[in-house]
C-alpha positions in Angstrom: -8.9 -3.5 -17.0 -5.3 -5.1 -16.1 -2.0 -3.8 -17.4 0.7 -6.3 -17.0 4.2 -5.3 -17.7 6.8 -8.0 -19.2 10.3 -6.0 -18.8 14.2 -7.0 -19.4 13.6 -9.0 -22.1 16.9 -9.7 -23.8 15.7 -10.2 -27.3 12.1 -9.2 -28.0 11.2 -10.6 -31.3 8.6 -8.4 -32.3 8.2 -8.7 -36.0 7.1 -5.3 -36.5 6.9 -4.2 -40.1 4.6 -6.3 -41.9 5.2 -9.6 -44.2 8.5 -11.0 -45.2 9.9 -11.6 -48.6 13.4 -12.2 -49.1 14.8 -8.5 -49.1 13.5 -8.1 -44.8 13.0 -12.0 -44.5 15.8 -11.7 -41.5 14.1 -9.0 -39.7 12.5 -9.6 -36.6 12.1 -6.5 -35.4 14.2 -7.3 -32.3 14.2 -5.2 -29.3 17.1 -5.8 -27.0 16.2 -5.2 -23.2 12.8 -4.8 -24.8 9.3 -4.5 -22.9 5.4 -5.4 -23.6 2.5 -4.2 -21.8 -0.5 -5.8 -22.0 -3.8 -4.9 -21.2 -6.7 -7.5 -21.0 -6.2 -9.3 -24.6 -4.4 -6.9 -25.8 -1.1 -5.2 -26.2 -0.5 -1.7 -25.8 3.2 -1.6 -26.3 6.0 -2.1 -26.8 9.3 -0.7 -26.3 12.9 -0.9 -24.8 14.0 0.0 -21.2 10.6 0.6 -19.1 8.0 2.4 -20.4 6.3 5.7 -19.0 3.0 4.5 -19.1 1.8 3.0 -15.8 0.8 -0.6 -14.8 -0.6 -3.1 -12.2 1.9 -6.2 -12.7 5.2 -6.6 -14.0 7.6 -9.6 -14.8 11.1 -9.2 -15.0 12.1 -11.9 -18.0 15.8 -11.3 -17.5 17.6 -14.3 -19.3 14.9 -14.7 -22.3 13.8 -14.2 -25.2 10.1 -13.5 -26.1 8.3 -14.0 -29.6 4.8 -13.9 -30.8 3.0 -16.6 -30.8 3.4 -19.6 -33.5 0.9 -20.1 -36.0 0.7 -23.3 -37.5 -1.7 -22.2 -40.4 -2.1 -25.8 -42.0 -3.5 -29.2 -40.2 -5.7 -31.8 -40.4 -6.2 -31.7 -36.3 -10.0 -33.8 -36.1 -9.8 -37.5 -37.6 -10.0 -40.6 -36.2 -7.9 -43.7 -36.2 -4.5 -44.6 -37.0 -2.3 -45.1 -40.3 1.1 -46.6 -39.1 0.3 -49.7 -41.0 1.1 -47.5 -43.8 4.7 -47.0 -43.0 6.2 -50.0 -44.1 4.3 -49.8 -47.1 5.8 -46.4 -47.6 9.0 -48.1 -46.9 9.1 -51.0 -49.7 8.3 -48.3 -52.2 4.5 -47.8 -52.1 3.6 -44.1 -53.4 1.0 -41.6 -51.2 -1.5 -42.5 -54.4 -0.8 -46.4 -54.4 -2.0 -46.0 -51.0 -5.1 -44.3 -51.9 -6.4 -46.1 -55.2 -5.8 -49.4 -53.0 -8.2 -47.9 -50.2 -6.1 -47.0 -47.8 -4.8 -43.4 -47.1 -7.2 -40.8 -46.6 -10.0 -43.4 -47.4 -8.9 -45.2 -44.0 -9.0 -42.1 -42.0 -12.5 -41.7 -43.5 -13.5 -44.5 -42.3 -13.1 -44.2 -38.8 -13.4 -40.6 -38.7 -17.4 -41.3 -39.6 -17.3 -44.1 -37.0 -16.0 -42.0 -34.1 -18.1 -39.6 -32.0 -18.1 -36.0 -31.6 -16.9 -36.6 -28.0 -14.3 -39.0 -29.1 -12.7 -36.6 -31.7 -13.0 -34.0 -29.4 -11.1 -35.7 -27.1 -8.0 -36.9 -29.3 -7.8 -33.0 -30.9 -7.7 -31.5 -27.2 -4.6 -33.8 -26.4 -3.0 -32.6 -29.7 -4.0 -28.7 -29.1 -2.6 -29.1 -25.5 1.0 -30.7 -27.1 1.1 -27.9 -29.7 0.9 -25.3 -27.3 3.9 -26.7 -25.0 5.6 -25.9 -28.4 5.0 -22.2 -28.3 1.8 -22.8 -31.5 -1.4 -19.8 -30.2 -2.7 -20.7 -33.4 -3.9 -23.2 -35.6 -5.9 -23.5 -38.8 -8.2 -27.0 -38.9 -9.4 -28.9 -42.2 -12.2 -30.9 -42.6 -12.0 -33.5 -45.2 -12.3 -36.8 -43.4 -16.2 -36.9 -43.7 -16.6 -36.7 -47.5 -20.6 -36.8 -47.0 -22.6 -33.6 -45.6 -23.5 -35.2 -41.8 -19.4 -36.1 -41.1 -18.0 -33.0 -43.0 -20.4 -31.0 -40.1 -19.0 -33.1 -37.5 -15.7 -32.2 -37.8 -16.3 -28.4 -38.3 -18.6 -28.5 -35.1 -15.5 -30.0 -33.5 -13.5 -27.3 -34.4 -16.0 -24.9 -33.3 -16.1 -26.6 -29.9 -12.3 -26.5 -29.3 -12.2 -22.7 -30.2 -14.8 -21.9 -27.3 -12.5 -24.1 -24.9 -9.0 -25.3 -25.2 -7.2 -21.4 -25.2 -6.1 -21.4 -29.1 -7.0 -19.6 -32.0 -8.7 -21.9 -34.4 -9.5 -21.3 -37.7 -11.9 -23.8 -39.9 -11.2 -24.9 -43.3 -13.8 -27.1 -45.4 -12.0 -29.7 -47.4 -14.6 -32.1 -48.7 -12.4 -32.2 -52.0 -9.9 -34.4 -50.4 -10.4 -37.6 -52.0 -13.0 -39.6 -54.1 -14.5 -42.8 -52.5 -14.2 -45.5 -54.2 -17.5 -46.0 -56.2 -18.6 -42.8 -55.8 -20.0 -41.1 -59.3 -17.4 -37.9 -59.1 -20.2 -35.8 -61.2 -22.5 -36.5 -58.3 -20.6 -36.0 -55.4 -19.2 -32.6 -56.7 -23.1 -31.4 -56.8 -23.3 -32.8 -53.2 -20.9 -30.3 -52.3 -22.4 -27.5 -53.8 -26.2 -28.0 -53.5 -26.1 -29.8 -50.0 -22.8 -29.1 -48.4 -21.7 -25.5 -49.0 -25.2 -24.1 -47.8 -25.2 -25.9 -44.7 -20.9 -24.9 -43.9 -22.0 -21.2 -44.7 -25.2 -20.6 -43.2 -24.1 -22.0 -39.9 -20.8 -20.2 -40.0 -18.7 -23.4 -40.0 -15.3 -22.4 -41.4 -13.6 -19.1 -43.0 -11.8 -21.0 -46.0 -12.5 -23.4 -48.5 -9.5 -25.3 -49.7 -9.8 -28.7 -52.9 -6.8 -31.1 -53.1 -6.0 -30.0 -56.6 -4.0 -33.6 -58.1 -3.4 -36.2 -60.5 -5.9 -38.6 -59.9 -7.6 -36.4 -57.2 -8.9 -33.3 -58.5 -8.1 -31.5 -61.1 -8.1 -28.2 -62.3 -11.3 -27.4 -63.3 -12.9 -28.9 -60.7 -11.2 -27.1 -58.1 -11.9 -23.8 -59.8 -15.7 -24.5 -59.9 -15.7 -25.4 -56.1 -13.7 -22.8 -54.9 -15.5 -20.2 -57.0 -19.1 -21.9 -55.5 -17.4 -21.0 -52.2 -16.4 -17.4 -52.9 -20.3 -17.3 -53.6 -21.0 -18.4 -50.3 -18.6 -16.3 -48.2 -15.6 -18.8 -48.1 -12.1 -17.9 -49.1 -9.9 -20.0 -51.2 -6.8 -22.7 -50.2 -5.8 -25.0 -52.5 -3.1 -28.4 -52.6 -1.1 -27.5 -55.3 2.0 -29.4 -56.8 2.9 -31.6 -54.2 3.1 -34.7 -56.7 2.3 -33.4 -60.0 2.1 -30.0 -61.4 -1.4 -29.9 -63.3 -2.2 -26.4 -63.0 -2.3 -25.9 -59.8 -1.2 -22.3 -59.5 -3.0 -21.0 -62.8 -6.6 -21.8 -60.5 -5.1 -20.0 -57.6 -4.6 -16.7 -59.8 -8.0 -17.5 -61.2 -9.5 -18.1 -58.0 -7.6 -15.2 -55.8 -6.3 -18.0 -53.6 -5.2 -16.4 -50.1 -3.1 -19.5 -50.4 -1.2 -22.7 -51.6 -0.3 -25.4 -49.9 2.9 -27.9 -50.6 4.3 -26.8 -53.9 6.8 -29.1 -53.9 6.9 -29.1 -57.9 6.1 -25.1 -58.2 7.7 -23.5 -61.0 9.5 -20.1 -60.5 7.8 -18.4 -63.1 4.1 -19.6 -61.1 5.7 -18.8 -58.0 6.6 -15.0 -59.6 2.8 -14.6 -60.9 1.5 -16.4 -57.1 3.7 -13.3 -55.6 2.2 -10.6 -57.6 -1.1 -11.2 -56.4 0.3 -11.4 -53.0 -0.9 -15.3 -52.6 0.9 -17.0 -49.4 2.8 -20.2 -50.6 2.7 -22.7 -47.1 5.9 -25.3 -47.1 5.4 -28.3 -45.3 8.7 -30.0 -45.5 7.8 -32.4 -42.7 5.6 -34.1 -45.4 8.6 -34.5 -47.7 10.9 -35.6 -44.8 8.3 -38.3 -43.3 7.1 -39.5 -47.4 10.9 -39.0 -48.5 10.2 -36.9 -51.2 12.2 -34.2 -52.5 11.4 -30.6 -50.8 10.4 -27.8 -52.2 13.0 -25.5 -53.4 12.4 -22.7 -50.7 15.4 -20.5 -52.3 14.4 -20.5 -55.2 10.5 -19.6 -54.4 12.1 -16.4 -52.3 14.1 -15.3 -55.4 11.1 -15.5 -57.1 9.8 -13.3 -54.8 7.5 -15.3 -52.9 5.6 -14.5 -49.4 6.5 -18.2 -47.7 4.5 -20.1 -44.4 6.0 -23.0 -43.2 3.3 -25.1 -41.4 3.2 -29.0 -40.0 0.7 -30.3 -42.3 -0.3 -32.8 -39.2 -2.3 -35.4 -40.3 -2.6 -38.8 -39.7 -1.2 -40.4 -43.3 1.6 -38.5 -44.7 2.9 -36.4 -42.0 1.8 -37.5 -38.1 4.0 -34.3 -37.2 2.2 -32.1 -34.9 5.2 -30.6 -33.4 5.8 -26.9 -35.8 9.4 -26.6 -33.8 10.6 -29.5 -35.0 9.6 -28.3 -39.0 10.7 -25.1 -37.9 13.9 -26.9 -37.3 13.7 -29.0 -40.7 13.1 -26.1 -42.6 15.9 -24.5 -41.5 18.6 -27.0 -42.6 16.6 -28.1 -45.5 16.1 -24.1 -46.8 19.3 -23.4 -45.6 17.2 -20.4 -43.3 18.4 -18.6 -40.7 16.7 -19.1 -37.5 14.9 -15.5 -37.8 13.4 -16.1 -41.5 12.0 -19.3 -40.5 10.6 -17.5 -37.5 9.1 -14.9 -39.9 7.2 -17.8 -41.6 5.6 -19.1 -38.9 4.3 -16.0 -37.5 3.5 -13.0 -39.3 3.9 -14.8 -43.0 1.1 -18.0 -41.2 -1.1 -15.4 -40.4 -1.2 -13.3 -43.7 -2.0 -17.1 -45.2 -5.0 -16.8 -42.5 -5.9 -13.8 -43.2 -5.2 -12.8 -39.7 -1.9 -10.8 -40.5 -4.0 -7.0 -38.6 -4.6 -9.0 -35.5 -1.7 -11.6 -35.3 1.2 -12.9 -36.1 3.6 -9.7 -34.4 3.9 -7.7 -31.1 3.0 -4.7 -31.2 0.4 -2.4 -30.3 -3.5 -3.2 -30.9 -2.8 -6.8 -31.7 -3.4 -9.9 -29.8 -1.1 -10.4 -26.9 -0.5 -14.2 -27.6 3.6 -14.7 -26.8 6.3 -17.2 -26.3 8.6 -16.8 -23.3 11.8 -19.3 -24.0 14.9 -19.3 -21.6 17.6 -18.4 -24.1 19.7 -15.4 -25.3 18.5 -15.8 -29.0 16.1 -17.8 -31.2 19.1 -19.1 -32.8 19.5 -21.2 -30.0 15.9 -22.5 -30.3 16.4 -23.5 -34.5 20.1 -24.7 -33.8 19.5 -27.1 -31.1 17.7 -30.4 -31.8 16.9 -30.9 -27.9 13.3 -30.0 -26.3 13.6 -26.4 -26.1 13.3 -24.3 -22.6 10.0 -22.8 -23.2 8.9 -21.1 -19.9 5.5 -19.8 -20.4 3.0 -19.4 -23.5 0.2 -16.9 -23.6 -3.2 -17.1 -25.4 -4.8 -13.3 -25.2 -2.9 -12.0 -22.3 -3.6 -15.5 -20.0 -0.9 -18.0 -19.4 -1.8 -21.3 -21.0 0.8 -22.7 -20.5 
C-alpha cells in the first residue's frame, strides 16, 4: 500500500455533505490550504494544513485548486458515422423529428453504427474518452440505442464493457433500444423483441446498470415506456427516461410510476412535476448544450430549483443533436444560461451526476472512503474555470489514485 500526500491546495473543493438543492446548491465544501491523502484507490483524508497521519509521497499544489472528478452522467459515446449534413437542414428550419420521420437522425446513426465493427467503434469512443478526460470528466455514463436489433444493441454494450477494462474512466452502461422506430418496423413487435429477446440477453450477461426509453411524441409514449422500464426493473435494470424535451406527454407521471433514478432534458417540465420528481428524490439531468446546438429554448433551471429539484447537468454527446463532448464547455453554458454560479454548476456535475448514477457513496466528492478520482487546475478559484471561455489550465487528472492525464 501507497500513501500519497497532495498538500497546499488553495481551494479544495471537496463537496462534502451530500446532494445539492437550492438551499446548499453553493456549497462546495471548500478547504482553503486544504490537503488529500490517498492510499491506493482510495482517499483517506482530507483536511487543512498537513495532516498527522504519515505518508510515502507528497505534492505540494501551491497555486491550485483541486476538485473531484467530473461526471458526465448522460452520453451517447459508441455510434458510428457522421450527421453534419444535418446542420443546414437544422438551419433552414427542419425540426429534430422532421429529421427522423424523413430517415435521417438517429435512423442514420443506426445505420452505420450496425455497419461498423467492434474494433472500429472502439476505436472512435477511445479518442472521445481520451478528449473528455483532458477536460477534467473521471466518469461517464454510455447509451446504447444505435443497434435497435438484439446483435447491434450487444455490440455497443460490449464496447462499453471493453473501454471500462482499458481506457482509465468510470463507465457506466445504459440500454436504450427505445430510441427510435425504424421505419417499417411493426412497433407491437419490436417492443416484444425487447422484452422476450433483448432484456434477457443485456441482464444475464451483465451488460448495463440502467435502462432508459425515449419517452416522445411520435417516439414513445407513455405507456410504452412504463411497460419497458417496469420489464427492466424485473430483470435488475434501473430506470432513465427522455422526458419533455419536445413535448410534455407524461413524461414525469411514468417516472413516479416507474421510480426513475432519473430524467433526462426536461426542457418543457412543469413545476408542479418537477415538485412531485423531487419528493421521490428523482435526479432531473439538464443538457443545455442540446438546446444551444438545436436552438431551442432551455430549460428553466431556476425555476426547477425553486421547485425543489436535485439538478445534473450533462453533455448529452451524441452525434445528431448535440456533437458536444466537451462537459466544461456546458458547464460554462449552463452557467450563463441558469444564471449559476460557478460552484452550483460544479455541484451538478459532481456529486448531483453521480446520485443520477447511482454512484453518489463512492463518487462524486472528496472525502474519506471514496474514490480518489480528482482535478488539479492552475487557478485560485473555480470561478475562474466557469468565467473564462479559454481552454482551461488543467494540470493533472486522476482516475483511482493514477494520473491519467
Amino acid at each position: 500500500m501507497s500513501r500519497k500526500l497532495y498538500h497546499s491546495i488553495t481551494k479544495l473543493y471537496t463537496m462534502q455533505g451530500g446532494i445539492r438543492t437550492k438551499d446548499n446548491l453553493s456549497d462546495a465544501g471548500i478547504l482553503e490550504n486544504g490537503y488529500l491523502l490517498i492510499e491506493d484507490d482510495k482517499i483517506i483524508e482530507t483536511g487543512i494544513g498537513m495532516p498527522t497521519s504519515s505518508y510515502d509521497e507528497s505534492f505540494d499544489l501551491s497555486g491550485h485548486i483541486v476538485t473531484p472528478g467530473l461526471i458526465d452522467c448522460h452520453t451517447h459515446l459508441v455510434y458510428a458515422g457522421n450527421r453534419s449534413n444535418e446542420y443546414a437542414m437544422k438551419l433552414s428550419g427542419k425540426g429534430y423529428l422532421d429529421i427522423l420521420n424523413a430517415g435521417g437522425g438517429i435512423l442514420s446513426t443506426v445505420k452505420a453504427t450496425r455497419s461498423a465493427t467492434k474494433e472500429e467503434l472502439y476505436k472512435k469512443a477511445a479518442k472521445t474518452l481520451k478528449y473528455m478526460q483532458t477536460r477534467g470528466v473521471t466518469t461517464v455514463e454510455a447509451k446504447s440505442g444505435y443497434g435497435l436489433n438484439l446483435e447491434n444493441e450487444i455490440k455497443q454494450l460490449e464496447v462499453v464493457n471493453d473501454l471500462k477494462a482499458n481506457e482509465g474512466m468510470n463507465l457506466v452502461s445504459t440500454f436504450m433500444p427505445a430510441h427510435a422506430l425504424e421505419v417499417g418496423r411493426n412497433r407491437e413487435d419490436y417492443l416484444n423483441e425487447i422484452c422476450n429477446d433483448m432484456l434477457p440477453v443485456v441482464a444475464n450477461r451483465k451488460l448495463a446498470t440502467f435502462m432508459d426509453v425515449f419517452l416522445e411524441k411520435d417516439v414513445y409514449s407513455a405507456e410504452e415506456a412504463k411497460m419497458l422500464l417496469l420489464k427492466a426493473k424485473e430483470y435488475g435494470l434501473e430506470a432513465k427516461i427522455h422526458i419533455d424535451e419536445i413535448e410534455r406527454i407524461g413524461g414525469a407521471q411514468t417516472a413516479l410510476e416507474v421510480h426513475a433514478t432519473s430524467v433526462e432534458h426536461c426542457m418543457v417540465t412543469t413545476k408542479e412535476d418537477a415538485a412531485e420528481l423531487a419528493k421521490q428524490g428523482t435526479v432531473i439531468v439538464l443538457l443545455p448544450s442540446t438546446s444551444f446546438n438545436l436552438q431551442k429554448p432551455y430549460a428553466d433551471i431556476q425555476m426547477l430549483l425553486d421547485a425543489g429539484s436535485i439538478i445534473a447537468v450533462a453533455t448529452d454527446y451524441n452525434p445528431g443533436s448535440c456533437p458536444c463532448d466537451d462537459l466544461l464547455f456546458t458547464m460554462r453554458l449552463a452557467s450563463r444560461e441558469g444564471k449559476l454560479l460557478p460552484n452550483e454548476v460544479l455541484a451538478m456535475c459532481t456529486i448531483n451526476a453521480a446520485k443520477a448514477l447511482k454512484l453518489e457513496s463512492t463518487l462524486g466528492s472528496l472525502e474519506a472512503n471514496k474514490q480518489a478520482d480528482f482535478v488539479v487546475y492552475e487557478a485560485d478559484s473555480f470561478d475562474e474555470i466557469i468565467a473564462g471561455l479559454d481552454n482551461p489550465t488543467i494540470t493533472d487528472v486522476y482516475w483511482k489514485g493514477m494520473k491519467v492525464c
